[in-house]
N, C-alpha and C positions, 0 to 999 in steps of 0.2 A: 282439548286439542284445538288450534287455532290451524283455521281457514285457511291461512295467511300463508300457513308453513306447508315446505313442499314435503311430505314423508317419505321415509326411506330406511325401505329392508337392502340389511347387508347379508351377502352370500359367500363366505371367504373361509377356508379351512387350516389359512396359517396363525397363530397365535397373533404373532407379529403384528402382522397385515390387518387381521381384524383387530387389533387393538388399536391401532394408526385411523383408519375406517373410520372406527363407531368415535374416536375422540376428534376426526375432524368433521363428523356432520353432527356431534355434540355442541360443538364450539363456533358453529354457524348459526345463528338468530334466526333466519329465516327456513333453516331444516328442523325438522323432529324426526327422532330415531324409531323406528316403530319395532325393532328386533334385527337381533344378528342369528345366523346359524354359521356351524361350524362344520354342517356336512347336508347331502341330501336328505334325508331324512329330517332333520330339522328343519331344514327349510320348507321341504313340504308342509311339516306342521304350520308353520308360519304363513303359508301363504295362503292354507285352506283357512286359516282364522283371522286373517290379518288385512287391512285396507291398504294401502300405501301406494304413493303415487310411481316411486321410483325403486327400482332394483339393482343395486349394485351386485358385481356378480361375478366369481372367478370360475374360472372351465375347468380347472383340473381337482375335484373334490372327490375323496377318500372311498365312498360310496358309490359311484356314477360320474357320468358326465355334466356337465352345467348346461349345456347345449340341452338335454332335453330339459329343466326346465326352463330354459329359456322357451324353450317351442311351447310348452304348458301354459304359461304366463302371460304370452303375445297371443295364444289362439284363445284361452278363455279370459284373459281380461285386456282388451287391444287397446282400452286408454292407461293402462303403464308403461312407462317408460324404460327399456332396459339398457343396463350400459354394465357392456362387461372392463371387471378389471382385472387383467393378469398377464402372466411373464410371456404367451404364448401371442409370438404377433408374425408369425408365418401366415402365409397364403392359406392353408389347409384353415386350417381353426378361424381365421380371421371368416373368411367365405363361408362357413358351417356356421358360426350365430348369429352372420347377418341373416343368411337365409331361415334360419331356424326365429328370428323376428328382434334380434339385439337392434336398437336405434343407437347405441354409441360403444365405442369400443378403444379405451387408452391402456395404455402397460402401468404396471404397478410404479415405475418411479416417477410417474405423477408427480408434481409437487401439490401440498395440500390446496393451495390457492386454484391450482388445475380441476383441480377433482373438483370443488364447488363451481366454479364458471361452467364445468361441463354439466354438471347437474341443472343448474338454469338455463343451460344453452338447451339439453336434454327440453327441459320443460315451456321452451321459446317456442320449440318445432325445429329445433338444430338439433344433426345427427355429428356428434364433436368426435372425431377420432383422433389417433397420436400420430405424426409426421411416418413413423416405420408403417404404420397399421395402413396409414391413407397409400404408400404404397405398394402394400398388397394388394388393396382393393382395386388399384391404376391396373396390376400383372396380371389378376384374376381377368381382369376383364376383356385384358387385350388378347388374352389365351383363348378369352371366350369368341373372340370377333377374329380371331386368327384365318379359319376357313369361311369367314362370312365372304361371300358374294352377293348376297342379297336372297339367297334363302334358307328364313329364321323358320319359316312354319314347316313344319312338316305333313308329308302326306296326307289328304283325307281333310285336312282343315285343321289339324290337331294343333293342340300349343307346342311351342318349342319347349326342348328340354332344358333351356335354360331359363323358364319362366322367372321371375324373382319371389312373385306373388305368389301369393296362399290361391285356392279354389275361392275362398270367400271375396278376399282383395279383388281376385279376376272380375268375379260376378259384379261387385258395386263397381267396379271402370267402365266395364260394357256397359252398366244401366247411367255412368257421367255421359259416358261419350254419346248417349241417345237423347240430351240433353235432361235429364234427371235431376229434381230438387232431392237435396237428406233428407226432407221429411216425408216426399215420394218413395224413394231410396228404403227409406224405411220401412214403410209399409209395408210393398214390395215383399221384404224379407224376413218382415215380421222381428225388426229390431228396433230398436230407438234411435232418434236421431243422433245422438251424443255417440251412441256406439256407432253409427257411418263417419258422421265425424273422424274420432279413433281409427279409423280402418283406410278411410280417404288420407292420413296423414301417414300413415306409415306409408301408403302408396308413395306418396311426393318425396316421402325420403329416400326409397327403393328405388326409384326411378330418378332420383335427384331433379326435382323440379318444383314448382315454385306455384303453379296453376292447373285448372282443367285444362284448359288448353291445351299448354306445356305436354300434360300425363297423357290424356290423349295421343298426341302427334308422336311421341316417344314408342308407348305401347304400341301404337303402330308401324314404328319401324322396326319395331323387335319382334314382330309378328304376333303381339298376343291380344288384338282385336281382332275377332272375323268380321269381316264387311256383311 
C-alpha cells in the first residue's frame, strides 16, 4: 500500500451506486480502495478490521442508520475523514451527520470529477458540501439563532443545547483557549498529539474557522467557553 494514496472505505447499499463509487476511486491514481459494504453490518466488519483514511458513506442502509456509524467512526477514530453521499439533502439528515462528526456531505449526482476534488478537499482540511446541502446548513442555522439575543449559555454555566462539539472537542478548546501546546494538550488527556491534532480540526470545521484564535472568539460567542 502506498503512503502516497489517500484510502477509502465505501458505505453504499445500492448496487448501482456502489458500483459507480468503488470504479471511480478505482480509477483515481492517487486513491486505493480499501473495501466496500453494502449494509451495516459489513461495514462494521470493515471498519473494526480495516485502516483507511476516508469514509464514503450513504444514511439510508437496509440495516440501520448511517448516522450512527458515522458517530462510531468520528468518536473512535477522529483522524478519518467522513463524507457522506446520498439523495437525502433536507435540513433534518443534513444537520444529524454533521453533528454526529460527517466533515463533508454532497448528493449522489456528484459528477465523478466532484467526488475526487471532495475527497482531496476532504483531506486538505476542507469540509466540501453540495450547493442544496450548504443551504441547509445556512436554514439550520438561522433557525438556531432565530431567538438568539445574546443568551447561548444556559442556567448554572451549562453549555448550550446547541453545542456543535463532542464533550471531548469541548474539553481540548477550553484547554486552546488557556493557551495550550498539542503536545500539552495531550498529555493532559493522555492522548497523542496526532490525535488533538484530529480533534482541533474537526473543531475549525464545526465552527468554520480557520485558527485558535478564530475557534476561540467564535466558541465564545456561542456560549461554549466558561470564563
Amino acid at each position: 500500500m502506498s503512503s502516497e494514496k489517500t484510502t477509502v472505505l465505501i458505505v453504499e447499499d445500492e448496487p448501482e451506486f456502489r458500483l459507480r463509487f468503488k470504479e471511480i476511486v478505482e480509477s483515481e491514481p492517487t486513491l486505493e480502495l480499501v473495501g466496500v459494504a453494502a449494509n451495516k453490518r459489513e461495514a462494521q466488519e470493515l471498519i473494526d478490521r480495516s485502516k483507511f483514511d476516508v469514509m464514503l458513506i450513504d444514511l439510508g442502509l437496509p440495516d440501520g442508520n448511517g448516522t450512527d456509524l458515522i458517530r462510531q467512526v468520528s468518536t473512535k477514530r477522529p483522524d478519518v475523514d467522513i463524507m457522506v453521499v446520498t439523495v437525502f439533502g433536507d435540513e433534518q439528515h443534513v444537520v444529524s451527520a454533521i453533528e454526529a462528526g460527517a466533515t463533508g456531505y454532497i448528493l449522489k449526482d456528484s459528477t465523478a470529477a466532484d467526488v475526487v476534488s471532495c475527497i482531496r478537499l476532504l483531506r486538505a482540511g476542507g469540509s466540501p458540501v453540495s450547493p442544496v446541502v450548504a443551504r441547509s446548513v445556512l436554514r439550520a442555522i438561522r433557525n438556531r439563532m432565530g431567538g438568539a439575543g445574546g443568551g447561548n449559555t444556559r442556567p448554572g454555566g451549562a453549555m448550550p443545547d446547541n453545542n456543535p462539539l463532542s464533550a471531548r472537542e469541548t474539553e481540548i478548546l477550553q484547554l486552546l483557549a488557556k493557551g495550550m501546546s498539542f503536545n500539552e494538550i495531550g498529555e493532559i488527556l493522555g492522548i497523542s498529539p496526532h490525535t488533538v491534532t484530529a480533534h482541533i480540526k474537526k473543531i475549525y470545521r464545526k465552527l468554520a474557522v480557520h485558527s485558535r484564535g478564530e475557534a476561540v472568539y467564535e466558541a465564545t460567542q456561542m456560549g461554549l467557553l466558561r470564563g
